[in-house]
DSSP file (Angstrom, degrees, kcal/mol; ACC not computed):
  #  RESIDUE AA STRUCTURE BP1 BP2  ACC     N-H-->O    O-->H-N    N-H-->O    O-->H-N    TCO  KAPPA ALPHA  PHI   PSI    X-CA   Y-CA   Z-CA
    1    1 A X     >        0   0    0      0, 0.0     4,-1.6     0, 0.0     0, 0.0   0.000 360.0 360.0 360.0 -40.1    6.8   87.0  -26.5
    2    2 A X  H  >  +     0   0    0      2,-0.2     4,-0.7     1,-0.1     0, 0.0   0.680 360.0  55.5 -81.3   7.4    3.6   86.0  -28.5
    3    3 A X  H >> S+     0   0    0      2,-0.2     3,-2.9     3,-0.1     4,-1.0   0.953 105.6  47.9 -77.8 -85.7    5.9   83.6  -30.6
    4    4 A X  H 3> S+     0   0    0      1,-0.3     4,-2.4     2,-0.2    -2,-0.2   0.740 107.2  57.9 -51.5 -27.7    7.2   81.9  -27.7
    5    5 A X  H 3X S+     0   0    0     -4,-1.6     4,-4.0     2,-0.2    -1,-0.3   0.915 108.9  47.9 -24.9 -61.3    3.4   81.5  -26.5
    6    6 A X  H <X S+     0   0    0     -3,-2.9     4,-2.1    -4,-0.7     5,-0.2   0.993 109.0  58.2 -63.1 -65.9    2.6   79.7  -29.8
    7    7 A X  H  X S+     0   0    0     -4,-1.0     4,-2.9     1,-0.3     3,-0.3   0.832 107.9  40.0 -39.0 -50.9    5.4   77.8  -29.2
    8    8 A X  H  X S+     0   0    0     -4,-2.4     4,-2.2    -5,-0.3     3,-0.4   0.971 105.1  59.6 -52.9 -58.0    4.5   76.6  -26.3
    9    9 A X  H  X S+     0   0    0     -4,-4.0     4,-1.3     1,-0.2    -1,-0.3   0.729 107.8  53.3 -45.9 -23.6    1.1   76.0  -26.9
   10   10 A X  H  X S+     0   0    0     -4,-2.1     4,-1.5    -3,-0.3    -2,-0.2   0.923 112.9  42.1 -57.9 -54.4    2.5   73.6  -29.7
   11   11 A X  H >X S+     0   0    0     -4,-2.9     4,-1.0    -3,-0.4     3,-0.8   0.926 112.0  51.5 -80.9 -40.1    4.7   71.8  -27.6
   12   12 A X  H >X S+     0   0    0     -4,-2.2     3,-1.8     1,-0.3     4,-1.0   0.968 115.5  48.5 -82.7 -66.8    2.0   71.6  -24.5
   13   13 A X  H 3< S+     0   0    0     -4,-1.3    -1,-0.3     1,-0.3    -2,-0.2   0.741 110.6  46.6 -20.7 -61.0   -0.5   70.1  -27.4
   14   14 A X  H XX S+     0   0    0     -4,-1.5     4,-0.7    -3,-0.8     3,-0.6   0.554 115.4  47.9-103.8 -26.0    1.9   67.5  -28.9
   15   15 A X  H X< S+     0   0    0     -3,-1.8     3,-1.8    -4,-1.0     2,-1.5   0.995 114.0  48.1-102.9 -85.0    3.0   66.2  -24.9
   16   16 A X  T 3< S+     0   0    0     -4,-1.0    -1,-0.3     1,-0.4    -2,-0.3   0.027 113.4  44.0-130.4   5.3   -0.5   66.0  -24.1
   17   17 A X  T <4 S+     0   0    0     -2,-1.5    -1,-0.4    -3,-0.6     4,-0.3   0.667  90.7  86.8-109.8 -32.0   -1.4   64.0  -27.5
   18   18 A X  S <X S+     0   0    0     -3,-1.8     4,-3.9    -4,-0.7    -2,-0.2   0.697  85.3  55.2 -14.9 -68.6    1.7   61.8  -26.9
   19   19 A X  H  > S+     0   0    0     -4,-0.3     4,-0.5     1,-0.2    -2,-0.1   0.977 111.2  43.3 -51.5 -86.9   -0.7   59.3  -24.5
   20   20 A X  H  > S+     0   0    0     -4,-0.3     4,-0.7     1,-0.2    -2,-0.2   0.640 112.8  44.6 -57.5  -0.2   -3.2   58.7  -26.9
   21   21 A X  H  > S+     0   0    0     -4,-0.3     4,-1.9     2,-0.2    -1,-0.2   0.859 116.0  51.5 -89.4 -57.6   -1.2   58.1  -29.9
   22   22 A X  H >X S+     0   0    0     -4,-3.9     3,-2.8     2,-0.2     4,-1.0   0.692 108.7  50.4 -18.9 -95.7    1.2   55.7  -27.7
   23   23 A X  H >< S+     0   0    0     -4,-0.5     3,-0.5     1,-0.3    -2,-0.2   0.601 115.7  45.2 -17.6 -90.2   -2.1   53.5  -26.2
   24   24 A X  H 3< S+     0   0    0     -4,-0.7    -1,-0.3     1,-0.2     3,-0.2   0.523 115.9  47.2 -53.3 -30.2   -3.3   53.0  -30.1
   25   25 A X  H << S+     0   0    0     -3,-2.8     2,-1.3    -4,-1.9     3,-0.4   0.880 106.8  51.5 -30.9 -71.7    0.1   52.2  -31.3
   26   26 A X  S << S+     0   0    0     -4,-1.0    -1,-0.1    -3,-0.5    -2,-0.1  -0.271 107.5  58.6 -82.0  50.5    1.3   49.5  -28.5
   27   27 A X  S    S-     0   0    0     -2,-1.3    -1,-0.2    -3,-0.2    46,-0.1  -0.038  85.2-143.5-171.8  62.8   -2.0   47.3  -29.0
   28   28 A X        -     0   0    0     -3,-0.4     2,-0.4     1,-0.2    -3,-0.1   0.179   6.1-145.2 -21.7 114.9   -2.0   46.4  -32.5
   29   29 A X        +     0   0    0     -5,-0.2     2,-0.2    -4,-0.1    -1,-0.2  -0.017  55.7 141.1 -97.3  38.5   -6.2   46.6  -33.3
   30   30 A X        -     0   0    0     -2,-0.4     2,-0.1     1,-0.1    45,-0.0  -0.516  61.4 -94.6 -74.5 159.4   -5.5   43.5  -35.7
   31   31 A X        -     0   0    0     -2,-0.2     2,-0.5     1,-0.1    -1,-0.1  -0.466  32.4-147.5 -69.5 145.7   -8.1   40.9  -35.6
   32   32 A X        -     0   0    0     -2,-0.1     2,-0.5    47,-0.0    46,-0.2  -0.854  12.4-155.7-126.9 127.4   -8.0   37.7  -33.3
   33   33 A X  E     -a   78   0A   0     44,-2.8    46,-1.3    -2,-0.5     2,-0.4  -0.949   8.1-140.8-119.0 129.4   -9.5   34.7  -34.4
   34   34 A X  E     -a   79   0A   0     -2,-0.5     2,-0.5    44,-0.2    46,-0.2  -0.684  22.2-142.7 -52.3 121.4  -10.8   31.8  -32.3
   35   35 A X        -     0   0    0     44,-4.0     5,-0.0    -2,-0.4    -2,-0.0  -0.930   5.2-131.6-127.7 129.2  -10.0   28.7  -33.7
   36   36 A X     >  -     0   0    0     -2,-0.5     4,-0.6     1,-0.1     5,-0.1   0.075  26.4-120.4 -39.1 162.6  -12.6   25.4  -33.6
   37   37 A X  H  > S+     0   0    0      2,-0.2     4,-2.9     1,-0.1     5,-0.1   0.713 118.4  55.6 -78.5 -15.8  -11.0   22.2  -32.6
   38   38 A X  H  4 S+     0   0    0      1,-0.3    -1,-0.1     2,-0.2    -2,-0.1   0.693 105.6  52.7 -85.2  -7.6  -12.0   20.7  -36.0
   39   39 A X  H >4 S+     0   0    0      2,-0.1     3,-0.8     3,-0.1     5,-0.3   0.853 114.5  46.1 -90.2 -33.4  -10.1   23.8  -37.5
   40   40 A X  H >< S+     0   0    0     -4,-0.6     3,-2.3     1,-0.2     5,-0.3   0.925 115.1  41.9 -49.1 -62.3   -6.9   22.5  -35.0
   41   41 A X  T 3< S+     0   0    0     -4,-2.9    -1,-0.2     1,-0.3    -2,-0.1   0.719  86.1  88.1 -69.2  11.8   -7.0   19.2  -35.7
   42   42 A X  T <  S-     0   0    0     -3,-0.8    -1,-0.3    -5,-0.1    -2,-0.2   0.860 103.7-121.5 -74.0 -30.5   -7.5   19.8  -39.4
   43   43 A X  S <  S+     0   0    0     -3,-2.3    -2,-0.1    -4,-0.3    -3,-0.1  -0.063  90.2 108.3 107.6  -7.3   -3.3   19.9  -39.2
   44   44 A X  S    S+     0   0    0     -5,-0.3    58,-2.8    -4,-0.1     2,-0.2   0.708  70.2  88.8 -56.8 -10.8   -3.4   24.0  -40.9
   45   45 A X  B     -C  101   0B   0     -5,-0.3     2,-0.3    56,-0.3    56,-0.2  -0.568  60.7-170.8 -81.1 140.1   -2.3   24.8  -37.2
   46   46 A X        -     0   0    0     54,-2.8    54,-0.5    -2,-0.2     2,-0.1  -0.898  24.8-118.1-134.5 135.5    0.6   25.0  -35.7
   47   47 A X        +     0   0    0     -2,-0.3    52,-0.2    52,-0.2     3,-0.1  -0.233  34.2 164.5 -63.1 122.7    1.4   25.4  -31.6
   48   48 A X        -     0   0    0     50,-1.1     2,-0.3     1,-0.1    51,-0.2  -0.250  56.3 -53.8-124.2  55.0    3.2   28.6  -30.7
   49   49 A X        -     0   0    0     49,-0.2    49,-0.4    48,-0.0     2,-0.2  -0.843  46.0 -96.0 141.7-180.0    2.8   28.7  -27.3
   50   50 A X        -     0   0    0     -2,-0.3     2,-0.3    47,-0.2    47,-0.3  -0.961  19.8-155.5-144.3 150.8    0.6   28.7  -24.3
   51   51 A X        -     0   0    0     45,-0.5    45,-0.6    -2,-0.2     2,-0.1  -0.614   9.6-168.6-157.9 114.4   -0.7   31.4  -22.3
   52   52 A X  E     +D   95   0C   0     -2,-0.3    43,-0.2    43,-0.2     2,-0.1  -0.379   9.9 172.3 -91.3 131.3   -1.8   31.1  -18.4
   53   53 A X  E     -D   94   0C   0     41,-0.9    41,-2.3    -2,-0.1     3,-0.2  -0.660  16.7-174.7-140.7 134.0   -3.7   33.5  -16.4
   54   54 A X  E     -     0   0C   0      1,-0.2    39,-0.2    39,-0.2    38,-0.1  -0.444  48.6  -0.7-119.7 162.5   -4.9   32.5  -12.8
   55   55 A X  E    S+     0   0C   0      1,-0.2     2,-0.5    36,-0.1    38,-0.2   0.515  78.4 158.2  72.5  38.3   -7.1   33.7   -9.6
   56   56 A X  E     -D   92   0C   0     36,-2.7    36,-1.9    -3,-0.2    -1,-0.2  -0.846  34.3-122.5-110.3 140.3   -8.0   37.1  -11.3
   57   57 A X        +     0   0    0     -2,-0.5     2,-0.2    34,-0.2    35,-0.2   0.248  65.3  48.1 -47.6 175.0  -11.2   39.3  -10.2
   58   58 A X  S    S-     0   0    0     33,-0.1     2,-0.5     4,-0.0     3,-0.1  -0.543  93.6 -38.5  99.5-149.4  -13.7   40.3  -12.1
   59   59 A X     >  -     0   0    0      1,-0.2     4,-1.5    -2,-0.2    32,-0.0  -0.964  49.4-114.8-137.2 135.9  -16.1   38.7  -14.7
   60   60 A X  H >> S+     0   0    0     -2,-0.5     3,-2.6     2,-0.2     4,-0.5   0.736 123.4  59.1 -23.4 -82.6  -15.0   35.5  -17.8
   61   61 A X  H >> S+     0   0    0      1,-0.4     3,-2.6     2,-0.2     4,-2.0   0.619 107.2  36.0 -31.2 -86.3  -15.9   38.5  -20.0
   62   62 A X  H 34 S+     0   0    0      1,-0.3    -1,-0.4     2,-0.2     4,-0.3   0.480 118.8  51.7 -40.5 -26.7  -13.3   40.7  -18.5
   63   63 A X  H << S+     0   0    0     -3,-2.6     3,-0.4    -4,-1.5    -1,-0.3   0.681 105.6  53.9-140.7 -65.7  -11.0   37.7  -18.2
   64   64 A X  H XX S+     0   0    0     -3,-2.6     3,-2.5    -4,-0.5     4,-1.6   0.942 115.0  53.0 -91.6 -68.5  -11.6   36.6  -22.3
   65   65 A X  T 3< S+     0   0    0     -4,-2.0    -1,-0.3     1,-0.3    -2,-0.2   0.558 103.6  43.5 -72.9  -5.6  -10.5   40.1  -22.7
   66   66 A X  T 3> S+     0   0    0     -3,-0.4     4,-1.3    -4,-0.3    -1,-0.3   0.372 117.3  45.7 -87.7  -5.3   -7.6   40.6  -21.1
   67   67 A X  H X> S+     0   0    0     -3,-2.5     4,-1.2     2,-0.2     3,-0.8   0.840 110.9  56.9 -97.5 -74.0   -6.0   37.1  -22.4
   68   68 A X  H 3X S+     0   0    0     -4,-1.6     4,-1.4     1,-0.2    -2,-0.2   0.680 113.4  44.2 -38.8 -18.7   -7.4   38.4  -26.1
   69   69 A X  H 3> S+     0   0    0     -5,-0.4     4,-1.3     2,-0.2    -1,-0.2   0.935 111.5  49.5 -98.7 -48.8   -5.1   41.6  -25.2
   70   70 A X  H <X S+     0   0    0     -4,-1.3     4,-0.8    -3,-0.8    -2,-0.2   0.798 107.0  57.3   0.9 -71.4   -2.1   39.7  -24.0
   71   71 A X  H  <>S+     0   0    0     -4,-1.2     5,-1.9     2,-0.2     3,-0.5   0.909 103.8  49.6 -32.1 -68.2   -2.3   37.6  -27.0
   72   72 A X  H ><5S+     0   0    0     -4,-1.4     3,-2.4     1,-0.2    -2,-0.2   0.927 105.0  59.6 -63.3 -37.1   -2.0   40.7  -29.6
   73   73 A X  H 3<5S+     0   0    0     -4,-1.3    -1,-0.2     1,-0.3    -2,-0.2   0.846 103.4  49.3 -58.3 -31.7    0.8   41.9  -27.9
   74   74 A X  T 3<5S-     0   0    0     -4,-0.8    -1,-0.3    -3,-0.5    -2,-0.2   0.631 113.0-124.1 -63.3 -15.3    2.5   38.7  -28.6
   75   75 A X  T < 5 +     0   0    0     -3,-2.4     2,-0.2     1,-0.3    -3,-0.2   0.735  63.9 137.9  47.8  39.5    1.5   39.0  -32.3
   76   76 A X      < -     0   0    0     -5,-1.9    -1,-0.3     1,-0.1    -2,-0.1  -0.709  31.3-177.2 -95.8 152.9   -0.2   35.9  -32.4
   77   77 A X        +     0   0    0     22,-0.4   -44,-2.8    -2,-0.2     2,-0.3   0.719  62.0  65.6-110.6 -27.1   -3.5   36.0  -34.3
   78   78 A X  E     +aB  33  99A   0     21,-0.7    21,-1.4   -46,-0.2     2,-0.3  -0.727  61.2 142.0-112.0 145.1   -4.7   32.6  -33.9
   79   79 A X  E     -aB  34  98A   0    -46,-1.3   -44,-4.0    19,-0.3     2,-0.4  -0.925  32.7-142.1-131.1-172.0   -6.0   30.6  -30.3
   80   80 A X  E     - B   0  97A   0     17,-3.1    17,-0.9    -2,-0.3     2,-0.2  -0.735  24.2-128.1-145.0 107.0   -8.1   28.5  -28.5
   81   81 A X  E     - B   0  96A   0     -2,-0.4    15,-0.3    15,-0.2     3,-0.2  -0.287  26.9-176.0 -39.0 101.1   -9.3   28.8  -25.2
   82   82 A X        -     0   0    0     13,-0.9     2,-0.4     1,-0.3    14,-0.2   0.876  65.9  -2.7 -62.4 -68.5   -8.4   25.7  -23.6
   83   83 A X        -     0   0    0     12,-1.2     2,-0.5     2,-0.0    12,-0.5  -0.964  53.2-176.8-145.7 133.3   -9.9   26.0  -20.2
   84   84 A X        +     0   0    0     -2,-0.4     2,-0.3    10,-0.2    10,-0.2  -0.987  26.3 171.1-121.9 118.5  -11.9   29.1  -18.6
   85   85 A X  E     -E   93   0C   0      8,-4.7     8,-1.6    -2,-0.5     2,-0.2  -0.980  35.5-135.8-141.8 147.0  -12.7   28.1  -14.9
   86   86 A X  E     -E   92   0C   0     -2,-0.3     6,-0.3     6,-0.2     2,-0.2  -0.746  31.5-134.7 -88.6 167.4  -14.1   30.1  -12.1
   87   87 A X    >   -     0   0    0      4,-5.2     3,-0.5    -2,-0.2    -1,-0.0  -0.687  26.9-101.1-111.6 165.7  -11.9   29.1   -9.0
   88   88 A X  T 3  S+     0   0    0      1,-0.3     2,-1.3    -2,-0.2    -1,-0.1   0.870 120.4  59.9 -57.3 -33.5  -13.7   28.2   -5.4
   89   89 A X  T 3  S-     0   0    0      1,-0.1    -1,-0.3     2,-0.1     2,-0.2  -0.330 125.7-104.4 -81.6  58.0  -12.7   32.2   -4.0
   90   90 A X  S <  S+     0   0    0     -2,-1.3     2,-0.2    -3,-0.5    -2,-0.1   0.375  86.3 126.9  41.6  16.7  -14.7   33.3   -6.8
   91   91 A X        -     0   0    0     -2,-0.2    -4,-5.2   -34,-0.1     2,-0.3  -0.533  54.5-131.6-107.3 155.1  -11.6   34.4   -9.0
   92   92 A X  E     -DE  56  86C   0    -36,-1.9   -36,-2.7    -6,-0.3     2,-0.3  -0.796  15.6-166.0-119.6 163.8  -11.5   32.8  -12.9
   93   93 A X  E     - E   0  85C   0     -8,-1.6    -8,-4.7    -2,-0.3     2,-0.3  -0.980  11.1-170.2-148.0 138.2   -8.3   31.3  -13.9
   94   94 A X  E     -D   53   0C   0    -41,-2.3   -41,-0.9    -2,-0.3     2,-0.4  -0.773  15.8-156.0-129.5-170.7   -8.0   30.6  -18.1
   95   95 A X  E     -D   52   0C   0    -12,-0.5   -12,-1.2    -2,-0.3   -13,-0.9  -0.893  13.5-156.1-165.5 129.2   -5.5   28.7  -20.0
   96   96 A X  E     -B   81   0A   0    -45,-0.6   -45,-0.5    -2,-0.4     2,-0.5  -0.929  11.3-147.2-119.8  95.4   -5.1   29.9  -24.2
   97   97 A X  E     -B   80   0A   0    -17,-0.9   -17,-3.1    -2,-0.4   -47,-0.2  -0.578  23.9-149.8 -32.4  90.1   -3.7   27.4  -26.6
   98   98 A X  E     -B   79   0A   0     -2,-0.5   -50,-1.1   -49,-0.4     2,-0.3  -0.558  17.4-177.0 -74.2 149.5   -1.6   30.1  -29.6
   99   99 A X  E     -B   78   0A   0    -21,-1.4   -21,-0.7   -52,-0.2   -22,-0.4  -0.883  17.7-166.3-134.1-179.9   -1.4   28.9  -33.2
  100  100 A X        -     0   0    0    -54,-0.5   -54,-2.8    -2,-0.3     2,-0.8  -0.869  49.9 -84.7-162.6 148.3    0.3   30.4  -36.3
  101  101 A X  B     -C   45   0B   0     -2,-0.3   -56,-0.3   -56,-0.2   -57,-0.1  -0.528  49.5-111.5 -61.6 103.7   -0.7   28.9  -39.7
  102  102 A X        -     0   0    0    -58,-2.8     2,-0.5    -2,-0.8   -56,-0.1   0.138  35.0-116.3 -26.1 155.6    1.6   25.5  -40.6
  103  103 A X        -     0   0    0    -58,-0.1     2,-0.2    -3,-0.1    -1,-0.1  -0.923  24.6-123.9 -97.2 133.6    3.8   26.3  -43.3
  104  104 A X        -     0   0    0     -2,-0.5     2,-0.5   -60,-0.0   -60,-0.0  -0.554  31.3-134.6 -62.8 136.1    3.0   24.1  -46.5
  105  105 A X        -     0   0    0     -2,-0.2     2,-0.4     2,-0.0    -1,-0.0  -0.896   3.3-138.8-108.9 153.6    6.1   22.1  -47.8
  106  106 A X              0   0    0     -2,-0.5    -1,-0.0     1,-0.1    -2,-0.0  -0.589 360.0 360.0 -93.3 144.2    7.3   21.8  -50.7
  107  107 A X              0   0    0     -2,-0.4    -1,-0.1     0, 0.0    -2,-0.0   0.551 360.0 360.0-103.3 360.0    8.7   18.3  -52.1
């Protein structure tokens, strides 16, 4: 009986650890870089994408951070916030510009 106890208490542990390991797993804590426009237009950029989010509560801050979370999940490393605007019902709407590094070619 106290065997099957342990056991349990192992398995009840390992279910109940399960949620945090998931959450730190499916949100890759790699770094996100902003990129200048003079670092766009330098031509090391290339566009991979676009990435819209409209009419949502809350505060820019909260906003910045849910498009920066969005982003990693794409596995993009690179944008550039295009437009952050608050809308007239008080809701902010952004728009995120992705980049991935051009590839050099060779000649």
């Amino acid at each position: 009986m106290k065997q099957y106890n342990m056991r349990y208490a192992a398995i009840l542990a390992g279910i109940l650890s399960l949620p945090v390991w998931a959450v730190t797993q499916a949100i890759p804590q790699e770094s996100l870089t902003e990129l200048t426009p003079q670092e766009i237009s330098s031509g090391a950029w290339r566009h991979a994408g676009d990435l819209a989010l409209s009419s949502q509560p809350g505060t820019s801050e909260t906003l910045i951070s849910e498009a920066r979370r969005r982003i990693s999940l794409k596995g993009i490393q690179y944008y550039q916030i295009t437009r952050l605007q608050m809308m007239e019902n008080s809701a902010w709407s952004i728009n995120v510009a992705l980049y991935t590094p051009a590839e050099k070619r060779v000649n």
